[in-house]
C-alpha positions in Angstrom: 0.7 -45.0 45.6 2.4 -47.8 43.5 3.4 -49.2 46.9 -0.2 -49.2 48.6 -1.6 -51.1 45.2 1.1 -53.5 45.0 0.2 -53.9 48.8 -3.2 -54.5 48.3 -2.6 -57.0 45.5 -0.3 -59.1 47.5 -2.9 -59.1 50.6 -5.8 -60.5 47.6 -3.3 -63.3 46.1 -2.6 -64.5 49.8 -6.1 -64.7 51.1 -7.6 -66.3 47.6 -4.7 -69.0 48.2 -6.5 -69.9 51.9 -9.4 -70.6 49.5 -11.9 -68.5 51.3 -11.9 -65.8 49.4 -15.2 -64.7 46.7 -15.3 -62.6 44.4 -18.3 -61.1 41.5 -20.7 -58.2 41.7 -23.4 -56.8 39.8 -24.2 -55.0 36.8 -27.6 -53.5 36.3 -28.6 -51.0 33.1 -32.7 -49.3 33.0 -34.2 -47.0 30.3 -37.4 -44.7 31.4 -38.7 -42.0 29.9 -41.8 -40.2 31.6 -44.5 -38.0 29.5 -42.5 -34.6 28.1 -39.2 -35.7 28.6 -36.3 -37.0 27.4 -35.2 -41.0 28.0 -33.0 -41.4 30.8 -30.9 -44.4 30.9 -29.2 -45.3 33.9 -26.6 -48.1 34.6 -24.4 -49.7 38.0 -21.1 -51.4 38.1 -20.9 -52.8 41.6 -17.5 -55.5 42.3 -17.4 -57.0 45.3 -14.7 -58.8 47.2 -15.5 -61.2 50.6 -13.6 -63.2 52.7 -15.5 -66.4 54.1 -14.1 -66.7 57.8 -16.1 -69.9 58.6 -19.2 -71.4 57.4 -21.8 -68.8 58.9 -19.8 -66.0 58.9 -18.2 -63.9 56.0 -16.8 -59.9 55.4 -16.6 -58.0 52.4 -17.0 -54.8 50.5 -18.9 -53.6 47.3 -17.1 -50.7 45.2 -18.5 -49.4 42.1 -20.0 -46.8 40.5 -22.9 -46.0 38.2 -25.3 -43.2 36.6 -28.7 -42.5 38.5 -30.4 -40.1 41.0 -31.0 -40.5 44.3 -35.1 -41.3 45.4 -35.5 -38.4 47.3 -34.3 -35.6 44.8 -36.2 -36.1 41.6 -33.6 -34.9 39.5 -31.8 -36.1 36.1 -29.7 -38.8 36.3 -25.8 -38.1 37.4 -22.8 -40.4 37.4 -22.0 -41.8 41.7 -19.6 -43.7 43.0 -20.5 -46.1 46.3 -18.7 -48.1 48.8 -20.4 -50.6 51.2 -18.5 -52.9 54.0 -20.7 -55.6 55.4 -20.8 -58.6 57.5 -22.5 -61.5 55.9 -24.0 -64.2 57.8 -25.6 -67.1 56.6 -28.5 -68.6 58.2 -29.9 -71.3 55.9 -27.2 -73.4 53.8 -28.0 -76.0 51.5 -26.5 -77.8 48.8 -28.3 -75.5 46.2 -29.3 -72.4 48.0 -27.9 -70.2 51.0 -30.1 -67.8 53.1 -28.1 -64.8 54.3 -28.3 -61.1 55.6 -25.6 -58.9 54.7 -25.4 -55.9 57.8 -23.3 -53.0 57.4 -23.3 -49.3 56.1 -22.6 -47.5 52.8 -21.7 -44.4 50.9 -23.0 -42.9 47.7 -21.5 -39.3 46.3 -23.7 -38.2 43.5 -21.2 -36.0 41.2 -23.6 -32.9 40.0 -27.1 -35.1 40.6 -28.9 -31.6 39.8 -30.0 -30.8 42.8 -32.0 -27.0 41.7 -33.7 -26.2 45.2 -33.0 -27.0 48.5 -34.9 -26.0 51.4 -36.6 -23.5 49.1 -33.1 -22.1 48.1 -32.0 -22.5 44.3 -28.3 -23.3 44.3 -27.8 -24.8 40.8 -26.6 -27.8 40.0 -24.7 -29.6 43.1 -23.7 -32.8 44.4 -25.6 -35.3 46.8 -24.0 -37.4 49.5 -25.7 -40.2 50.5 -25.0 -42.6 54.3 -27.1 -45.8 54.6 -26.7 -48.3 57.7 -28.9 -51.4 58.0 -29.4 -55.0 56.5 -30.1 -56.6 53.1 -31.6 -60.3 52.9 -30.4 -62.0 50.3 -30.3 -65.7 48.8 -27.4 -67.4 46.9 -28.2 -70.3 44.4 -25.1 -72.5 44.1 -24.7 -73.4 40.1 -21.3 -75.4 41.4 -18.9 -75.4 44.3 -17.5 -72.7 42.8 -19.5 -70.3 41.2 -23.2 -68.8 42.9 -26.0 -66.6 41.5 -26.8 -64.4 44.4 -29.2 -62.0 45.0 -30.1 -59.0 47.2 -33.4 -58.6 48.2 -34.3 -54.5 49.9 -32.9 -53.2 52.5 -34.2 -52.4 56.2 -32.5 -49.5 58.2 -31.6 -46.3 57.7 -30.5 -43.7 55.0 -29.8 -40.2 54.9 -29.4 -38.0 51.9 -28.3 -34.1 52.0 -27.0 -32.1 49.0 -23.2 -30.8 49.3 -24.6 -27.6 50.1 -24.2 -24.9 52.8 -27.5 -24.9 54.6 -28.7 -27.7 53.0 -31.0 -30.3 55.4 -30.4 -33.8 55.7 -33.6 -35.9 54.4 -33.6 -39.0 56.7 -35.4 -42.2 56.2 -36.3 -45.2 58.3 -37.7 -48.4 57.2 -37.9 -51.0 55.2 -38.0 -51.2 51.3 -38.6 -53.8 49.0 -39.5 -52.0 45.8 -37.5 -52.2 42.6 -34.6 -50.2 43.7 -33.4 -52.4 46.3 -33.0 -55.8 44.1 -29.6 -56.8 42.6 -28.5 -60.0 40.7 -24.9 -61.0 40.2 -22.3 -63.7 40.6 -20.2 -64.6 42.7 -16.6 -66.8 41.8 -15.4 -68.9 45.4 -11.8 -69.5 45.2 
């Protein structure tokens, strides 16, 4: 294990030496509380790391984890973890702002999201696993040459969420969503 991470670390210090290399994330906290029930407070921690191979096209990877439910099981809140390669290219560049669309897939494992009933079954508490392919627009505003507030606006493709269940059906979605679930803000640091 010690020899994969020092591994890894080496492979980061020689690519942010090409200076091409960006890295930042997001961080997003929410409190709701709906009529007879508790207050639910939910959070993400999302790093990312990208690799700019020329001035359209970049590849990178978001890695976090958080605490909330996925849409479809209206559940309690339950801590995840996520991981999403993309390809990132950028259509508009300006001095001050960048137009881009980031393609590429994800997966999200809900640790015990409370998941009661499924297909009319009660199992208990159980996890979720969650698959997502498709594309999320996105502008950057650069504050200097080497630092950019970026943000992720929806997503358009496909998801598809299915308890960690024997029996249990996938729920598939196609589409396009812009509500308040699919927007992120964060910074980015370009080496």
């Amino acid at each position: 294990m010690k020899k994969i991470l020092l591994s890894f670390a080496v492979a980061f210090v020689s690519l942010a030496a090409s200076a091409q290399v960006y890295v930042g994330g997001s961080v997003g906290i929410a409190s709701s509380k709906t009529d007879g029930a508790d207050a639910v407070t939910t959070y993400q921690f999302l790093p990312e790391v990208g690799y700019n191979i020329n001035g359209d096209w970049a590849i990178g990877t978001t890695l976090g984890w958080g605490k909330g439910n996925p849409v479809e099981y209206e559940t309690s809140a339950s801590n995840y973890v996520k991981v999403a390669p993309y390809a990132r290219y950028t259509f508009v560049r300006s001095k001050y702002v960048n137009a881009f669309v980031d393609g590429g897939f994800g997966y999200t494992h809900y640790n015990s999201a409370g998941v009661n009933s499924v297909g009319g079954v009660n199992y208990g508490p159980t996890s979720v696993n969650q698959w997502e392919a498709g594309l999320r627009p996105g502008l950057a505003v650069n504050l200097s040459p080497k630092v950019s507030f970026v943000s992720h606006i929806g997503f358009v493709g496909w998801k598809s969420t299915k308890a960690d269940v024997s029996g249990a059906k996938a729920s598939n979605v196609w589409g396009a969503s812009l509500n308040g679930n699919n927007i992120t803000f964060g910074v980015y640091y370009n080496f």
